[in-house]
N, C-alpha and C positions, 0 to 999 in steps of 0.2 A: 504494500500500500504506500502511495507517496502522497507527497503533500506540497501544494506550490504558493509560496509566501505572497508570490501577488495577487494569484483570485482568493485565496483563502480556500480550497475548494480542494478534497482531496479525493485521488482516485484509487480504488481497490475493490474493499468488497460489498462495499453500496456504487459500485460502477454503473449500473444504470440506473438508479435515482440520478445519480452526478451528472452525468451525459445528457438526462434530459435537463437537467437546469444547466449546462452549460450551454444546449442548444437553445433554450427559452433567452438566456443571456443575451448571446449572438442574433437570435433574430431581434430582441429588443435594438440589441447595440445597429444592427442595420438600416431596422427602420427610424432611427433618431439618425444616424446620416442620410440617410433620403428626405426625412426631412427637412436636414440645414444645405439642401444643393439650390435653393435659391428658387422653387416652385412658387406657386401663385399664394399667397396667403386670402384669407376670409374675406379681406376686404378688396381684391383684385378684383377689378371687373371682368367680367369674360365678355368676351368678342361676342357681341349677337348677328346672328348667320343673315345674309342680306334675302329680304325676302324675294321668295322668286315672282310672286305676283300673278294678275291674270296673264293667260295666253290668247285670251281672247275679249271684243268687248260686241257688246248690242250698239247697233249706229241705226235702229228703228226697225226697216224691215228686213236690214241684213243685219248678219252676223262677220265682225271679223279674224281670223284667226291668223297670231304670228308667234313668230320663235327668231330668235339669231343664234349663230350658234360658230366655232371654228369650224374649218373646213375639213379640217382632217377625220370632224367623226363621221364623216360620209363616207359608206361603202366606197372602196372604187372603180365598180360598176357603174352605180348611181353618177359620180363626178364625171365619169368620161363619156358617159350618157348624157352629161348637159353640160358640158364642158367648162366643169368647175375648175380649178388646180387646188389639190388639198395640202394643207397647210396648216401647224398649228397657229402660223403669225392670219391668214388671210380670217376675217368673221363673216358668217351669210346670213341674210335676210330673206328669211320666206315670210309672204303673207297670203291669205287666200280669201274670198268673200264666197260669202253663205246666202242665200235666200234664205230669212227664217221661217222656220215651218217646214218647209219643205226638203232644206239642206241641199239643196241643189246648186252648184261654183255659178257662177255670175260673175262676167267681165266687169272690170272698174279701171280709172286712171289712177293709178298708185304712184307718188311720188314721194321720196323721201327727203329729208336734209338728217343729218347724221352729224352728232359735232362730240367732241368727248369733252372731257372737264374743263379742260382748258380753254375750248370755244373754237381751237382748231377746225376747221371744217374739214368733213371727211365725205370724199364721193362717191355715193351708192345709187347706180344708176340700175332700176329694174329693168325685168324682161321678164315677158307670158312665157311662160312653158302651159302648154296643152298636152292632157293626155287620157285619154279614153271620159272617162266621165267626170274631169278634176282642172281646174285652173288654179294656176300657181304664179305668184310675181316672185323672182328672186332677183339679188342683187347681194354683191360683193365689194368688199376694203379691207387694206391691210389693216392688219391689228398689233398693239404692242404688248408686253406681257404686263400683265396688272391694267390693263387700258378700260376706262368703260366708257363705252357709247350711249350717249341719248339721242333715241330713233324719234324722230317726228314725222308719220307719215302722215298724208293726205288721200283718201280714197275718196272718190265719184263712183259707185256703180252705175252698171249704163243703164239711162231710163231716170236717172235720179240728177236733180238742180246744182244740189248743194253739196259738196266735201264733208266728211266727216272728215275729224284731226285723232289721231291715235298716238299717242307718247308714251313711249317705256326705257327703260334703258337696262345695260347689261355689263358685265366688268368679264375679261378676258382674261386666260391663265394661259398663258404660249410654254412657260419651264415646265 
């Protein structure tokens, strides 16, 4: 049996009562260093997640739906099929309009202005993509890592006077 003058703690023939209080020790002693590596304390705010928002709004008798999104999480089928380049820096703008009720795509003039925090202006010039029972406006700009975009579109569906205005924005992660 030995004995060791610094834990006080000796080991023989109460060996495992000993072992487990020196394992109880040692996990003590670890989690009071995890402690002091500089974590968040009680009074740290935490980051609140940016919200994502609708994807869609009512503009009366349509419905509009959009997303932006980098380009690289496009199949690259779909990209070469509408001749995106995919890219985490480039961001894409789909939008599409709805007849309510009925859900059925209805042409509109969709125009954007696109500016990020800074007031930069950023050029996102749409294009219909057509295909079997679906109309789509998209439109592409580079993007920088951490960048967010406020999208200001304008749609007219056809048949309709007056523009609706739809504004969202979105922040880009390229790393």
């Amino acid at each position: 049996m030995g004995y060791s003058q610094e834990t006080g703690i000796s080991a023989g023939h109460g060996g495992k009562q000993n072992m487990k209080t020196i394992s109880k020790i040692a996990a003590l002693a670890c989690l009071s260093l995890l402690g002091a590596c500089g974590g968040p304390d009680a009074d740290t705010p935490v980051p609140r997640a940016q919200d994502a928002g609708n994807s869609f709004v009512d503009i009366g008798e349509h419905i509009v739906h959009f997303s932006a999104l980098s380009t690289d999480q496009l199949p690259p089928e779909v990209a070469r099929q509408y001749n995106i380049v995919r890219s985490k820096n480039r961001a894409m703008l789909n939008v599409s309009v709805l007849e309510k009720g009925s859900n059925k795509p209805v042409t509109a003039n969709v125009v954007v202005k696109t500016v990020n925090l800074t007031g930069q202006l950023k050029n996102v010039t749409m294009r219909k993509i057509e295909e079997q029972e679906a109309i789509y406006y998209i439109g592409e700009t580079p993007v920088a890592n951490r960048e967010t975009l406020i999208f200001d579109i304008s749609i007219t569906p056809e048949g309709v006077a007056k523009a609706a205005d739809v504004r969202f924005k979105r922040q880009f992660f390229t790393n």
